[in-house]
N, C-alpha and C positions, 0 to 999 in steps of 0.2 A: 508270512511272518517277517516284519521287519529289521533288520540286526539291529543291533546297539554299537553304532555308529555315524559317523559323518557325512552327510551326503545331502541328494534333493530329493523330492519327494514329488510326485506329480498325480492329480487324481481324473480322472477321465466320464463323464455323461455316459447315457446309453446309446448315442449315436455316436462315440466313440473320440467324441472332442475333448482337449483339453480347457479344462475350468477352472485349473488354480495348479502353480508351481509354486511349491515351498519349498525352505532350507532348513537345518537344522544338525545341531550338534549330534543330537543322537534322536537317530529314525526315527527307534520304536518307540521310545516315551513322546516324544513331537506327535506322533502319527496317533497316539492312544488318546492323545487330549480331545480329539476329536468325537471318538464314539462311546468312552468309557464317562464324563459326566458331561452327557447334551444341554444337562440345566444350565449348566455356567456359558454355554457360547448363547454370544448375541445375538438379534435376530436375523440379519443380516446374512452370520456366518452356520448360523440352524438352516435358513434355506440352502444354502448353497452344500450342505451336507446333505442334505435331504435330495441332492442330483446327482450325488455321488454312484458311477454304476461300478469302477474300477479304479485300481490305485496302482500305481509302479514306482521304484525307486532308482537311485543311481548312488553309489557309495563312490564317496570322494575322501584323499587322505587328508584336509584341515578342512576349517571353517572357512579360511580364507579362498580355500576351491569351493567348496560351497556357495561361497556369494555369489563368486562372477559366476559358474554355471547356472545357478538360481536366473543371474540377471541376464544372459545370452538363452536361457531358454524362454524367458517372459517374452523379451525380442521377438523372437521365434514362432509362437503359439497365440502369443497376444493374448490369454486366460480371461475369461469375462469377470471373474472376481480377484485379480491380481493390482496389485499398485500400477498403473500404467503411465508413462509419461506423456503428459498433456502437451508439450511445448515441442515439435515437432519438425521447426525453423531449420535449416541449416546453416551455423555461423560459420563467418568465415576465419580463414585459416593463413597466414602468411608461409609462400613457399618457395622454397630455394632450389632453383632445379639441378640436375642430376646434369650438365652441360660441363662440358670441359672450360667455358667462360660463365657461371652458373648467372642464372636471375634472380632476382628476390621482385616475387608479387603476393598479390592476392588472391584468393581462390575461394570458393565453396564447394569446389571437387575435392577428393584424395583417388593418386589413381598411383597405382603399385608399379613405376618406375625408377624410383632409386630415388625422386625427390626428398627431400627433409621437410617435415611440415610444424609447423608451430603453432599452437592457439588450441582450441578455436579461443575467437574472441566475441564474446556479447557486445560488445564495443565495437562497429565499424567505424568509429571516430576515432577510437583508440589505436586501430591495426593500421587508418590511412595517418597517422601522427607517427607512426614508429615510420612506416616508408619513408615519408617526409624527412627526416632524422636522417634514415640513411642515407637519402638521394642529399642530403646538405654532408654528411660526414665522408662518403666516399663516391669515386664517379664511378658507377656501375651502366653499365649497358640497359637500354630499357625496350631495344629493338626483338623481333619474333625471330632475328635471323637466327641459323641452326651454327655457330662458330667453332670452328677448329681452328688447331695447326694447321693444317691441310691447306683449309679454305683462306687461310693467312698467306700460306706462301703462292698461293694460287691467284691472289690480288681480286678474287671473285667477289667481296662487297666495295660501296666505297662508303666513305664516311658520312654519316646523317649531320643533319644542325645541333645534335646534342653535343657532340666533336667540337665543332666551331664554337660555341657559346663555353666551351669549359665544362658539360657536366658530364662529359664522358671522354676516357683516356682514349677511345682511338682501337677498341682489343679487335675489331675485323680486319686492324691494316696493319696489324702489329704494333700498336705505338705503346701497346702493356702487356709483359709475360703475363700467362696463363699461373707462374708461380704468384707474380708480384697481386696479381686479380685474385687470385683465391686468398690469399693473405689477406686481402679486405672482407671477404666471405666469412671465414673463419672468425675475423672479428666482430661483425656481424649475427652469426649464431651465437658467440658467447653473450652480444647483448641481448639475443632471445629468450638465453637463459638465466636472466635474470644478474648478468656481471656488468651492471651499467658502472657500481663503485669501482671494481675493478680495472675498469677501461678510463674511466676516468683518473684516478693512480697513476695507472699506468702509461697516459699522454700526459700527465704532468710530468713523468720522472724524465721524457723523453725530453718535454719542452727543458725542463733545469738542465741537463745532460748537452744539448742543442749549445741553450743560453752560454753553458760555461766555452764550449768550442765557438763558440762566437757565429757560429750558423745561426744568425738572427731570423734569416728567412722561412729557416725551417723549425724555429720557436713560434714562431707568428702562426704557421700551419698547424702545430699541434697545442697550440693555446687555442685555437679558434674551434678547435673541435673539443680539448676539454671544456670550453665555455657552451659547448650547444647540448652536449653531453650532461653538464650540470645543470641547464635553464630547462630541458627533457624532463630530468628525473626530479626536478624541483617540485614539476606540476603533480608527477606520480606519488605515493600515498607513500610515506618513507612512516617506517614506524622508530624506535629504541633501538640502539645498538644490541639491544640482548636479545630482540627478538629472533634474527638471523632465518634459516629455510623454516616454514612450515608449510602446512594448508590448515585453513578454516571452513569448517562445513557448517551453518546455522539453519534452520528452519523456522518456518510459522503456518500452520493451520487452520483452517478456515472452513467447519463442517466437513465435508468428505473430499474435501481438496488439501492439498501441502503446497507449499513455495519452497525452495531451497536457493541460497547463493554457495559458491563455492569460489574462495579465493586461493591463489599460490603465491607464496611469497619467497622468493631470491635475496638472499643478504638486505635483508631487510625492506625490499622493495615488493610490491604487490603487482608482479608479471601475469599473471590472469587473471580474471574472472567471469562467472559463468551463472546464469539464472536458468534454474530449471523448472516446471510446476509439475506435480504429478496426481493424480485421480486414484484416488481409495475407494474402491469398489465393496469394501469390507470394511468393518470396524480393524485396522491395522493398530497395532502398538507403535505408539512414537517411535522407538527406538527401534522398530522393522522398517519403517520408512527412512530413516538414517541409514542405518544397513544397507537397504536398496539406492539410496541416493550412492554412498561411497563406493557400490561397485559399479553404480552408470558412469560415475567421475575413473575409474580405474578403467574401465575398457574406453575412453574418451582419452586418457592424458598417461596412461600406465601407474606404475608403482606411487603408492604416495612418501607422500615426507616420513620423516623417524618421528616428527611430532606430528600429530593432528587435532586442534583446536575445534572444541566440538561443544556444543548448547548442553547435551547431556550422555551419556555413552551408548554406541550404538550395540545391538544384537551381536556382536559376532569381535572374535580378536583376532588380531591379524598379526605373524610374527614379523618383530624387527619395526612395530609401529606403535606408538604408546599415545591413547586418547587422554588429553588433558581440556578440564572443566575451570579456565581463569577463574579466578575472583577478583583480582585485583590490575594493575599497571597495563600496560602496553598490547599484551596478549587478550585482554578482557574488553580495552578501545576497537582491538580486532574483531572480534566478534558480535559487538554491537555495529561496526561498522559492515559487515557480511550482513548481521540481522537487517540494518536499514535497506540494505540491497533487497533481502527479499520481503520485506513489508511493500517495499516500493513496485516489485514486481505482483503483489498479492492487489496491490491497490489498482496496478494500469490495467489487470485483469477484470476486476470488479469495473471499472469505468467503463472498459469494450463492452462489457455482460449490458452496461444502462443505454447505450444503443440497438445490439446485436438481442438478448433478451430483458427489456425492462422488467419483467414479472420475476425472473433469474435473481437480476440484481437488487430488487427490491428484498425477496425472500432473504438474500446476503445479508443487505445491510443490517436487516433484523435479527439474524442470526449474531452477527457479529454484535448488534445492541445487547442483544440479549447475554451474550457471554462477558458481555464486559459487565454486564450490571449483575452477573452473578443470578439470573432469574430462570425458572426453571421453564412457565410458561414462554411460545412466542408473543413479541408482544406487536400483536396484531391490529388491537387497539389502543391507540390512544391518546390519553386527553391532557391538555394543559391549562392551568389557570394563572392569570394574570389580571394585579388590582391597579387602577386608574385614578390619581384624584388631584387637583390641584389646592395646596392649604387647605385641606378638608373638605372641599367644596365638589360639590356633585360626584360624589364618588361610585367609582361603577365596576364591574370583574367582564371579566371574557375567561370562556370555554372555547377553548378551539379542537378538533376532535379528527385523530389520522388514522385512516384505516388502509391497511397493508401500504403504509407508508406513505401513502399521499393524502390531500386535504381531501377530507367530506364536508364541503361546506353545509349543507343540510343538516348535519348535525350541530352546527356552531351554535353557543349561545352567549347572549349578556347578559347580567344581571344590575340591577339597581341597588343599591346598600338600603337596606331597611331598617337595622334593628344596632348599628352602629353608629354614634356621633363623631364626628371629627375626623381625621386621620389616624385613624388604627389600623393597617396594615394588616396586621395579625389577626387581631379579631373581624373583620373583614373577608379575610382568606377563611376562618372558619363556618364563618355565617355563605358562603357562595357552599363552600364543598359541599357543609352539610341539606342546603337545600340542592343542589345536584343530586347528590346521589341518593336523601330519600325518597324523591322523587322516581329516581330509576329503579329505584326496590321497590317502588309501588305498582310501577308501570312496564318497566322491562329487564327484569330481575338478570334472565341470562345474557344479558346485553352490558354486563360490568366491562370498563376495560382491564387489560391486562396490566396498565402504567398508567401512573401519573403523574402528571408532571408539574413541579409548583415553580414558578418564576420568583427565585429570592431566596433568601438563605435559611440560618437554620430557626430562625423564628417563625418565618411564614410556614415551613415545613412541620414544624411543632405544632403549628395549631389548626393545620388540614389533618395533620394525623389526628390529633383530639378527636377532629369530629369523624372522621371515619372511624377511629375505637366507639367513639359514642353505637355509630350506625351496626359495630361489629363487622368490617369489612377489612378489618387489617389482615387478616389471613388469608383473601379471596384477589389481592390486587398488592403490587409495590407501588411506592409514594416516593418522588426523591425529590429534592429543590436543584435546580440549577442555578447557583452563583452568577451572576455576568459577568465578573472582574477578571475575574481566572478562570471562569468557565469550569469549576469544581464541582463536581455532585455529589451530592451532601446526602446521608443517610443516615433514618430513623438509628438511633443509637450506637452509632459509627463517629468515634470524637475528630477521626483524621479524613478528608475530604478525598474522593475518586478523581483522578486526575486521568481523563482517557485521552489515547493521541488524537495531538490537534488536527491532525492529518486524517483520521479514520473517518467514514462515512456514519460510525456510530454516531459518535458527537456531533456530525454536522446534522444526521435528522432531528437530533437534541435541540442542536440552535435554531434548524427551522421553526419547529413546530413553536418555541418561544417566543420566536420573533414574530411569528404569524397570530400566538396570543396578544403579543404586546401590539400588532398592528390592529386586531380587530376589534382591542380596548381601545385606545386610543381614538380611532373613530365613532366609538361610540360616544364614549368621554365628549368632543369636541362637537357633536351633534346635541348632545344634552347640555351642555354651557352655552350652545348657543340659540339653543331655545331658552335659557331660562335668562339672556341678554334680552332677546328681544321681550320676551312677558313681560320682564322688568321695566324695561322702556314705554312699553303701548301700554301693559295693565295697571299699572300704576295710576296711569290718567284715570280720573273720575267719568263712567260713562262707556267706556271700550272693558266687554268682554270679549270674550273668545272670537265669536263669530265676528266682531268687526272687527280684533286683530289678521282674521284667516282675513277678509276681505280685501282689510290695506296691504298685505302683503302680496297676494297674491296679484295686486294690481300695481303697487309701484316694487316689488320686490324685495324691498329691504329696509329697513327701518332709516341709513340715512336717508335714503329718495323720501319719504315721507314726511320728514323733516326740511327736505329743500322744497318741496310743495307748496305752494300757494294757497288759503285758505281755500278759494274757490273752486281749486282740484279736489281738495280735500271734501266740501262739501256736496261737491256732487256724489260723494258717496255715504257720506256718514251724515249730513244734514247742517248747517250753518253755526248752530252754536256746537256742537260737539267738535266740531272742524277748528273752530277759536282756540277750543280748550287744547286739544291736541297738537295745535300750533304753536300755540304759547310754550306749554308744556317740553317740547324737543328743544324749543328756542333755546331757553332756559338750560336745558340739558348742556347743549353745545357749546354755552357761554362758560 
């Protein structure tokens, strides 16, 4: 029996493996959802019940023990149906050693000597711009030697070229206390933690303070580092004065994948940030996955802020930390600005997957089409129409046709305008659909696709739907128009237009497959005008049909060669008076 309490939960196979660690406020009813109504769990989480041999628990006194044990035991077991972290990297970490003349570098170790470690950073461009920073604000040692007092009075190093050049005071020959050295240390951590405004303040009161004692030389010195100190933090994300400490945690998910970014912000400055992806092994609830995200971020960085800026609240309350959901000002720029982070990492993901698994990425991109268009089927196939015409004249449609995302040219088709005059667009777009698709209700019924897609707005979309209501197919397939201008997708009785990100792999297989209509129109278009130039030209003459059209052409190639032809060329094929006629006739033409 479970108590009715806080703690984790862990359930075990019959070989004795762990399958899934959960949390929860209270055991017993957590632990009851499981086998008291099996209808309500997904399929997912029915098998993974279904391998249950053994359960154990661990009672812990809050929620917020709960998490992190939750997330040091996932660690630990690695659970086959548990949220698992995808992104596996080791960032690095800026480190300050534990040295009686300390170093500030860079690392992807942590090793348990007394060091102080900062970061990580998802940014190795970010952590080598902070070094830089420092090595311009103070001269720190950048040598492996091991320095003491000791080894100072001992005269055991001598000085490197960083001595000579100025970028180092000299601390293996004595030429800087150990106190005056740390002094620049300490001001160094405070700008790791985020007191960049502070230190900046703080060399200006020096430089006025200086200025008034007329130590001009030692104003110049520390204006020159408030000025590197303000040109630093200019480039860094400064938000509103009211913003002041928080963190922001946002997500986006993507089928049985999450992204998360995770920012910390210092007096209003944004000192971390951190992308992580994680694998849902189970249908998880959004706000479990947050959950498990804010305790990966707490065994990574410790305690969090007294505020935490969050997409939506997660599982679990933590004391002494209050999750706020912006709507408005500086706080809400924040977390669309954490969101863009991890769309951004959701998206470099998807690009590895179109090398490392094309079939992977393909299935994404669909999925993601498919969530954005609200559609229940994947949409595995399909097709696009696009109408062709110049001033009414030879007007023609293209069917272009994708199957699991890429082109099926075998399926491509054109059509010829039949039962339309002039430039109708609309009535056009209806006459192609509806010979499309009764055609595939004739011949291959379960071969509908799952989308389709009209090239043009919401008129041409009006009257493809017509004819597929006509055909009764409106319930069997969506129909949407893509706009070209703004690239809006327009739907059947939707008055405000779908605006999906321009950046998303959705939209771009939208634009392909468009453009791939509009190109295989347009060729065709340009093939039929220019047969019905040349007819024009040769059949008009009195005397030339078909077959001595196909003749001349295929012997001077083009209707002008046959026109700069000399009777006598001409007649050795077509006979001496038709050769006249046809001579005269281009002349004529050309003049």
């Amino acid at each position: 029996m479970f108590p009715h309490s806080p703690g984790v939960y862990r359930y075990y196979d019959s070989e004795g493996n762990v399958i899934y660690v959960g949390k929860a406020k209270d055991l017993h009813k957590r632990v009851a959802q499981y086998f008291v109504s099996p209808e309500r769990l997904t399929r997912k989480t029915a098998i993974m019940v279904s391998k249950i041999a053994d359960a154990q628990y661990s009672v812990v006194d809050t929620e917020a023990d709960a998490l992190l044990l939750e997330n040091n035991l996932i660690k630990q077991y690695k659970p086959k149906y548990n949220i698992l972290l995808k992104d596996s990297k080791t960032y690095p970490w800026i480190c300050v050693s534990a040295d009686e003349f300390p170093k500030v570098y860079l690392t992807r170790r942590l090793a348990r000597d007394g060091s102080r470690y900062f970061g990580p950073y998802s940014s190795v461009m970010h952590a080598r711009n902070l070094l830089e920073l420092f090595s311009e604000l103070y001269p720190l040692r950048t040598c492996s030697n091991r320095i003491t007092s000791d080894s100072v009075l001992r005269r055991k190093f001598r000085p490197c070229l960083n001595y000579h050049i100025g970028r180092c005071r000299g601390c293996c020959i004595g030429g800087i206390s150990a106190k005056e050295y740390n002094g620049y240390i300490e001001e160094i951590v405070r700008l790791l933690k985020g007191g960049g405004r502070e230190m900046i303040q703080h060399y200006r009161a020096l430089m006025e303070q200086a200025a008034a004692e007329l130590d001009f030389e030692s104003a110049e010195i520390y204006k020159g580092k408030m000025q590197s100190l303000e040109k630093h933090y200019s480039k860094s994300i400064i938000t509103g004065t009211g913003t002041g400490d928080a963190d922001v945690f946002s997500l986006v998910f993507d089928s049985s994948d999450a992204y998360g970014n995770f920012m910390r912000l210092r007096q209003g400055a944004v000192i971390q940030s951190l992308n992580l992806g994680f694998r849902m092994n189970i249908e998880e609830d959004h706000a479990e996955v947050l959950g498990m995200f804010i305790a990966e971020i707490q065994s990574k960085f410790g305690a969090l802020s007294k505020e935490v800026i969050v997409p939506f609240y997660p599982d679990v309350e933590i004391d002494g930390v209050e999750f706020r959901i912006p709507v408005r000002g500086d706080k809400l720029a924040l977390l669309e600005l954490s969101a863009k982070n991890a769309k951004e990492m959701r998206f470099n993901a998807l690009k590895q997957k179109e090398h490392t698994d094309p079939d992977e990425f393909r299935r994404k991109v669909l999925e993601e089409l498919r969530d954005a268009l609200g559609m229940k089927e994947l949409p595995v196939h399909i097709e696009c129409f696009d109408n062709s015409n110049i001033q009414g004249t030879n007007p023609v449609a293209s069917c272009v046709v994708f199957r699991d995302g890429v082109p099926s040219k075998k399926d491509y088709r054109h059509f010829n305008i039949k039962t339309v005059v002039g430039a109708n667009d609309y009535a056009s777009m209806k006459e192609v659909v509806n010979r499309r698709y009764s055609r595939m209700l004739a011949e291959a019924p379960d071969d509908l696709p799952q989308l389709v897609v009209i090239d043009g707005g919401r008129g041409q979309l009006s009257f493809a739907f017509e004819a597929l209501s006509e055909l009764g197919l409106t319930g069997r397939l969506t129909v949407i128009g893509l706009a070209k201008r703004l690239e809006e997708v327009i739907r059947v009785g939707d008055p405000y237009p779908l605006f999906i990100d321009r950046n998303s792999q959705a939209l771009k297989v939208l634009q392909r497959i468009r453009d791939e209509a509009h190109r295989f129109g347009i060729t065709h278009h340009r093939n039929r005008r220019s047969k019905a130039q040349t007819e024009s030209a040769l059949r008009d003459i009195k005397g030339v049909g078909e077959k001595t059209e196909q003749r001349l052409i295929l012997h001077f190639g083009s209707v002008p060669r046959i026109a700069a032809a000399s009777v006598d060329d001409l007649a050795g094929l077509v006979g001496h008076d038709l050769a006249v006629r046809i001579h005269e006739a281009l002349q004529k033409k050309d003049a």
